[in-house]
N, C-alpha and C positions, 0 to 999 in steps of 0.2 A: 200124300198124293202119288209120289212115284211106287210105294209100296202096292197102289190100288192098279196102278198102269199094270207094273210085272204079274199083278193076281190076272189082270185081263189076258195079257198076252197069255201067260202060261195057262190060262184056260182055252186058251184057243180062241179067242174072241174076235170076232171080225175086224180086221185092222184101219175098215174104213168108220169104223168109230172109235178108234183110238185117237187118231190124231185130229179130229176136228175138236174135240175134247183136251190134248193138249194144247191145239193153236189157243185157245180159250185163257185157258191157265195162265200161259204165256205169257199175253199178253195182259192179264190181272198181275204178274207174278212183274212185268215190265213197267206196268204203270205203278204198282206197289213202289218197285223200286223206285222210280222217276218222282213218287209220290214224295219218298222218304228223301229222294234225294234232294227234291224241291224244298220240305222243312226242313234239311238242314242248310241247304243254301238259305232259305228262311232266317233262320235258328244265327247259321255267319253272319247272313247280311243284317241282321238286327243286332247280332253282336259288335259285328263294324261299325255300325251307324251307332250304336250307343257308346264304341270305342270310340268314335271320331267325333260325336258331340261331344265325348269325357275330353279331348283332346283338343276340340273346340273352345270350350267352356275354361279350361285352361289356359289356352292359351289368352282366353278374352281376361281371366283372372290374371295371368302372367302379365298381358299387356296393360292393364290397369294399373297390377303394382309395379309396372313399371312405370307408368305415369306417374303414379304417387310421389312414386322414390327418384323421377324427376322434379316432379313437383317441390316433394323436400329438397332435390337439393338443391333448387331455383330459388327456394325458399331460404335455404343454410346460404347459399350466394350472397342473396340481398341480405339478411338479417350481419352474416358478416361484412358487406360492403359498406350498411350502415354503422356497423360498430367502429369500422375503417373511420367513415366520416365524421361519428362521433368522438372519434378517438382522436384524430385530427383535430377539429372544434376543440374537445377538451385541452390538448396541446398547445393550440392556439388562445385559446382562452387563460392557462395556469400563463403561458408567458405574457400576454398581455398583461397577466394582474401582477408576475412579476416586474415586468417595466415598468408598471406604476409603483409597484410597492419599492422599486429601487430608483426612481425618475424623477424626477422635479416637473410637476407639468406646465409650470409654466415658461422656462428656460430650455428644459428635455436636456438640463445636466444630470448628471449624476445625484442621487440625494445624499442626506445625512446615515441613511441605513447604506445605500451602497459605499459610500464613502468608508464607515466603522468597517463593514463587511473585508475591506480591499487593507485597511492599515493592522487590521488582528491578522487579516495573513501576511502580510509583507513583518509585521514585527515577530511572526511566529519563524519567518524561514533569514530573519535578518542576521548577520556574518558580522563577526568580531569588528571588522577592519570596515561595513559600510556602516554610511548615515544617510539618514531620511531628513529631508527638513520639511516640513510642514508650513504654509505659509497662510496666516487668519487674513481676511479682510473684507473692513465692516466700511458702506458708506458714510460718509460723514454727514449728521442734518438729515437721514434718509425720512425719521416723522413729518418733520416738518416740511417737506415736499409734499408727502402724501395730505400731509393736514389742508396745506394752501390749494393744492389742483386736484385731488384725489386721488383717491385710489387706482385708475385702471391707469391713468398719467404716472405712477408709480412703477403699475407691473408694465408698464412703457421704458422707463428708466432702466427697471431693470433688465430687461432685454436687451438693450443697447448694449447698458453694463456685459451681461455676458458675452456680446458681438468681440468688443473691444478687449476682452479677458481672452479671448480666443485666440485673436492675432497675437498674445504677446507671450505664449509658451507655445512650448517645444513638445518632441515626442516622449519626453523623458518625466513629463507633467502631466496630473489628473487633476481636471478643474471639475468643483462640484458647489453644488448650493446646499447651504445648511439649512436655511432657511429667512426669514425676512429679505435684510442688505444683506445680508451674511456668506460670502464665498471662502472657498478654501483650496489649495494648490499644494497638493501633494508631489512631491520632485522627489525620487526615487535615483539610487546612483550618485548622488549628491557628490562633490568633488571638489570642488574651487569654489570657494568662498565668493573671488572677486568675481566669477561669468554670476552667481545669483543676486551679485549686490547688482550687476547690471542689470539685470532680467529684474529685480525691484523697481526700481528705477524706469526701467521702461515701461512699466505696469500704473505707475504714476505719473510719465509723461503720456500717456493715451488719454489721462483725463483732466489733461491743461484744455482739451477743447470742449467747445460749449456741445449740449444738448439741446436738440432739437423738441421739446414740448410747447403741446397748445400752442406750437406758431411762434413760439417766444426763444428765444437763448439762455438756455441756463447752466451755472457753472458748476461741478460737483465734484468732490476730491472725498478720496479712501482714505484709511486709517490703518495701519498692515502691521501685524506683528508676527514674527519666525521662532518655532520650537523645533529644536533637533534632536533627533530621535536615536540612540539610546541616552541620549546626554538629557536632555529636557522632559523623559517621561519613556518608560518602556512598554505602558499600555495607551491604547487609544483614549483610551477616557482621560487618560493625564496630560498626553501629548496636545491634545486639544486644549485644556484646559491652560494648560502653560504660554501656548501658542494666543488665549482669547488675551490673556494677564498681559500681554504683552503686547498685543493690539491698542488694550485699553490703557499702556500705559503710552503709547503711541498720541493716542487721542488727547490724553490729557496736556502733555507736550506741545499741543498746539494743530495738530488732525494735518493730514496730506501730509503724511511723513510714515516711517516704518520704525520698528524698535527691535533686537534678540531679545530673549526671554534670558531674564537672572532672577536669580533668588530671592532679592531682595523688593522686585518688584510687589510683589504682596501687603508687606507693609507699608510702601508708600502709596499703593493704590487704595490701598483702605482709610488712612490716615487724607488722603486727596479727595474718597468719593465722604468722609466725613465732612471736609470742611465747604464739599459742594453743597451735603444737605442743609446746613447752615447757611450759605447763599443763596438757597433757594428758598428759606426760612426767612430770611431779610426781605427778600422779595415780597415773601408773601405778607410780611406786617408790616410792609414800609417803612422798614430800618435804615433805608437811603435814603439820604438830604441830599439838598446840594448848596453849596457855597458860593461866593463869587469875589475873586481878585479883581479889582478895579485895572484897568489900561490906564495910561496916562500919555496926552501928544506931549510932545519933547520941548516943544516951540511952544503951546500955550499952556502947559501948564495944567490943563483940564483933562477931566475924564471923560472920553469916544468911549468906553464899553466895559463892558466884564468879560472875564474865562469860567464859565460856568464848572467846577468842580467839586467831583461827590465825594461823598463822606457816608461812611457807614455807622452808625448809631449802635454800636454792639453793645448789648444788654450787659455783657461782661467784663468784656476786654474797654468797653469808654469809645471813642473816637476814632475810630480806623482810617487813615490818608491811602488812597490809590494805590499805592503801590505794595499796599499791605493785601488787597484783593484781587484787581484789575488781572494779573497775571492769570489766577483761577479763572475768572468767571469769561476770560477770552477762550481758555483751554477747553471749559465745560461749554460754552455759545450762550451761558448766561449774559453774557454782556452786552446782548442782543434786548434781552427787554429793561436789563438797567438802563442803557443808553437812550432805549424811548422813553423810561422813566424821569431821566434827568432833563432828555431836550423836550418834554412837556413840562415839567415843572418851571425850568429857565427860560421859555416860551411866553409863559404864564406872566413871569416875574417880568419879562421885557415888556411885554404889552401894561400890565401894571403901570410899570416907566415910564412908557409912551403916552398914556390915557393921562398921565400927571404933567405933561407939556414933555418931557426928553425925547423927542422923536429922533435926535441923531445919533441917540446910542448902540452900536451893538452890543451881540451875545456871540462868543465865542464857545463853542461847543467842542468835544474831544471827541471822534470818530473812528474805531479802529479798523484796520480792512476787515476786520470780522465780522464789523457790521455793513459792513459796504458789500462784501459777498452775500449778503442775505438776499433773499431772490425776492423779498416783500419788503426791502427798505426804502428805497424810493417813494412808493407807495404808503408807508405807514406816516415817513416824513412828512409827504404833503397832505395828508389827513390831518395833521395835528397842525397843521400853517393853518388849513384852509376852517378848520372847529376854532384856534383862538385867533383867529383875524389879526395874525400878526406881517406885516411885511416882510416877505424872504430878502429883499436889500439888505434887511438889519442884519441878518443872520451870517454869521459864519464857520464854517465845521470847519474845525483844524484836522490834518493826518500825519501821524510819525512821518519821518524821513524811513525808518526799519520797514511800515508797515507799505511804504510805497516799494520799495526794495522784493517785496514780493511779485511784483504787477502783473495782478490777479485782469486778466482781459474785460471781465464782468464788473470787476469794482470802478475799472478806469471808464467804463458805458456809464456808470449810476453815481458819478463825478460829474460829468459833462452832462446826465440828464438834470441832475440835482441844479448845478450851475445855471442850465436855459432856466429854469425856475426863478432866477436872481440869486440866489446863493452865492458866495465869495467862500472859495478857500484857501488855508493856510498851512505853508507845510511847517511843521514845528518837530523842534530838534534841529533844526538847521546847523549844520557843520562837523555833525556827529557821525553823518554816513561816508563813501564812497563816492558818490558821485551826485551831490547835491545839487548840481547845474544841470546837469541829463534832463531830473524831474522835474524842474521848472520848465520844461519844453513839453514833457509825456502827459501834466494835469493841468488844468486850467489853473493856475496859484495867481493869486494877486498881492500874497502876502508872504512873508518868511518871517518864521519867528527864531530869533538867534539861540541856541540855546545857551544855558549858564555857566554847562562847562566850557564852552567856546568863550565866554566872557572872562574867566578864571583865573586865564592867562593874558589878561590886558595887561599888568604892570610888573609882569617877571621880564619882559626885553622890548626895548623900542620895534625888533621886529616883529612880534604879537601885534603889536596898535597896528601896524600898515597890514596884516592882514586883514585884520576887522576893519580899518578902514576903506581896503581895499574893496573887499568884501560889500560892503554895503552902499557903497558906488558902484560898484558893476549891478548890483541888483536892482537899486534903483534906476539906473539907464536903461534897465528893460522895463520903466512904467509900473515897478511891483514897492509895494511899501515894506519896509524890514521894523517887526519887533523886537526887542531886547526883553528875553527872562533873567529873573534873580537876580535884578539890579538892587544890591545892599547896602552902597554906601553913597554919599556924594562926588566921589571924585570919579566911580564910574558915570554918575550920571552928567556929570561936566566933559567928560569925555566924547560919552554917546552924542551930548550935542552938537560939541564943536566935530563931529564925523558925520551931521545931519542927518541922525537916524530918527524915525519918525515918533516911535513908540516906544514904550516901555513897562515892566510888572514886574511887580518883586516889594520885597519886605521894606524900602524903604520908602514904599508909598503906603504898604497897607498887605497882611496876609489875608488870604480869602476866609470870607466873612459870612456867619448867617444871613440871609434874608435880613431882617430887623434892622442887621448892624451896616448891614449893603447899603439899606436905604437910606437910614440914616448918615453914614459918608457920602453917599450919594447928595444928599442936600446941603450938606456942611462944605462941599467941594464943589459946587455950582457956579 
């Protein structure tokens, strides 16, 4: 176009048609431009806007996966706050089931696993120069509570039991249950012999007093035996073992008492639980009789009653007297149903008597506290009065002077309850103890029976006679009748009378007799 402009001018061309013919151009050559300049502002602004949705779009993606990646980690939060919680829970739950797995639950002592647990490390880090002593202890009679009241009256007991196990050790003691009665007191630092025989001691005076079951009072004594450790066992499983040996040899001994573990215990506790199975074999086949010594009054000459005494019928050994058994089967608490065995049989035998015209005869009966702590004797007594309709006036329970020496609170209640029933008792052995006058104030006695070694010495010195006769004058001024045992000759028995003693038994009237041979003296002496 400008090549055609300069052809115009340089032709000469009229100049009033050149330039309206530029202004034309111009303006095509301006709007071109404004054209082009408009598609590419176009061309920008489409590219901005596709930038700025690209940038949009982005950021709605950026904000999303930022939401995500809150969302995870709102998510990782909770998922580990639960793991937290669960992991807690878990922690709380292992120790729970360890508290049980080491807990006694119904004490919340310690058990028999945490117990082993504590004595395999104390014996693993234990020093030349220390001792451990271990101390067993088993209720005494614990079945038979449980058998009389039951079971939950038991796990009642035993609760108590561990109350009063608590107050009487220190911080230097781990009291634990093994299980049944069975507790155990570890004392660590061990040192003086004499503070643990006290701390024994006072573990057994906590259970002079009565327990409170079913509303009733009842009296219950432990059985304690001590193994010291490295001396008595250097592992837990021996150390206990020595420790039970020794419990059990406690028990046998006569129960409410403690024993150390020796050596030798072994053999005599095996040679002991043999001739218990054997006593409990007599039981079972009715291998106990029972006999009876005639009484004789002094003044007439007739016979008031028998001492009912058993006699064991050993398939082996022939005829066993008291004193060949009576000591075991106190030790073992068999002498609890021989005793009812005998005072129904001579119950029996007295009503017999009585039904044949003898109405003023008694039955003297032998009673040990052993059976008088029974928490069912009372009760079993008058069941067997009230089955052979016999009058409890006829009756009388004798108790050692030794067994009164114990004075068990419960036996001296089932004394006086026995008594209001009519019952009479007699203390026999008289003269053998300590203080034979005390108990004639502490039991209801109405009777004294002199013993034979008190008699013994009637004619080694005139001053022997003014005892014995002293003796049985003062007793009698308190309203009580005194019998004489083991009267063997006549010049005792001329003795006895002219000192106006009421009674008398012994070989020179008559040794105790079967049944047959009873009755028969019986009639022959009428």
């Amino acid at each position: 176009m400008l090549n055609a402009m300069i052809n115009l001018e340089s032709q000469g061309g009229d100049k009033k048609y050149i330039i309206p013919y530029l202004t034309g151009n111009i303006f095509f050559i301006v709007a071109g431009i404004g054209i082009l300049l408009l598609i590419v502002l176009l061309i920008l602004h489409n590219r901005k806007s596709r930038a700025f949705k690209a940038l949009t779009g982005q950021k709605e993606e950026l904000a999303e996966d930022y939401q995500t990646l809150e969302n995870s980690y709102e998510e990782a939060v909770n998922t580990r706050n639960q793991y937290q919680l669960k992991n807690e829970e878990l922690k709380k739950s292992n120790e729970k089931l360890k508290k049980t797995a080491y807990t006694d639950l119904l004490t919340q002592l310690p058990n028999r696993y945490a117990l082993t647990e504590l004595v395999d490390n104390v014996m693993l880090t234990l020093r030349n120069e220390e001792v451990v002593a271990l101390m067993y202890i088993d209720v005494d009679d614990f079945k038979q509570i449980t058998d009389n009241l039951g079971h939950s009256y038991g796990d009642e007991l035993l609760i108590d039991i561990t109350h009063r196990l608590k107050q009487s050790i220190d911080e230097n003691d781990y009291l634990s249950r093994l299980g049944s009665d069975e507790f155990v007191i570890l004392t660590q630092n061990f040192t003086d012999i004499g503070e643990y025989e006290a701390k024994i001691k006072k573990i057994l005076k906590v259970f002079e007093y009565p327990f409170v079951l079913s509303l009733k009072e009842y009296f219950v004594t432990v059985s304690i035996g001590i193994a010291m450790a490295p001396k008595d066992g250097k592992t837990t499983q021996v150390l206990l073992k020595s420790a039970d040996t020794a419990m059990y040899s406690a028990k046998m001994t006569g129960k409410n008492t403690f024993a150390y573990f020796k050596t030798d215990m072994n053999d005599r506790i095996m040679e002991k639980i043999q001739n218990q199975a054997e006593l409990r074999r007599a039981i079972e086949k009715k291998e106990f009789v029972v006999y009876y010594q005639p009484q004789i009054d002094l003044k007439t000459g007739k016979i008031t009653g028998f001492e009912a005494l058993v006699r064991w019928e050993h398939a082996e050994k022939g005829v066993l007297k008291p004193s060949q058994f009576i000591k075991l089967s106190e030790e073992t608490g068999l002498i609890v149903p021989i005793g009812l065995m005998v005072m129904e049989e001579a119950l029996q035998q007295l009503k017999g008597w009585q039904d044949k015209g003898y109405k003023d005869l008694t039955m003297s009966i032998n009673t040990s506290v052993r059976q008088l702590k029974d928490n069912d004797f009372y009760q079993k007594v008058k069941e067997i009065i009230e089955r052979i309709g016999v009058n409890p006036a006829n009756i009388e329970l004798e108790i050692t002077e030794s067994s009164a020496l114990q004075e068990s609170e419960h036996a001296r209640h089932v004394i006086e309850a026995l008594n209001e029933l009519g019952i009479s008792f007699a203390l026999d052995d008289f003269g053998t103890g300590y203080s034979s006058m005390n108990y004639l104030k502490l039991y209801p006695i109405s009777n004294i029976k002199m013993d034979k070694s008190f008699l013994d010495t009637l004619f080694t010195d005139d001053f022997n006679k003014s005892i014995i006769e002293s003796t049985i004058a003062l007793v009698q001024s308190m309203n009580l009748t005194v019998t004489a045992e083991g009267i063997e000759s006549c010049e005792q028995e001329d003795f006895l009378k002219s000192a106006r003693c009421n009674k008398a038994q012994g070989y020179l009237y008559s040794e105790a007799l079967p049944s047959e041979q009873a009755d028969a003296y019986l009639i022959s002496n009428r």
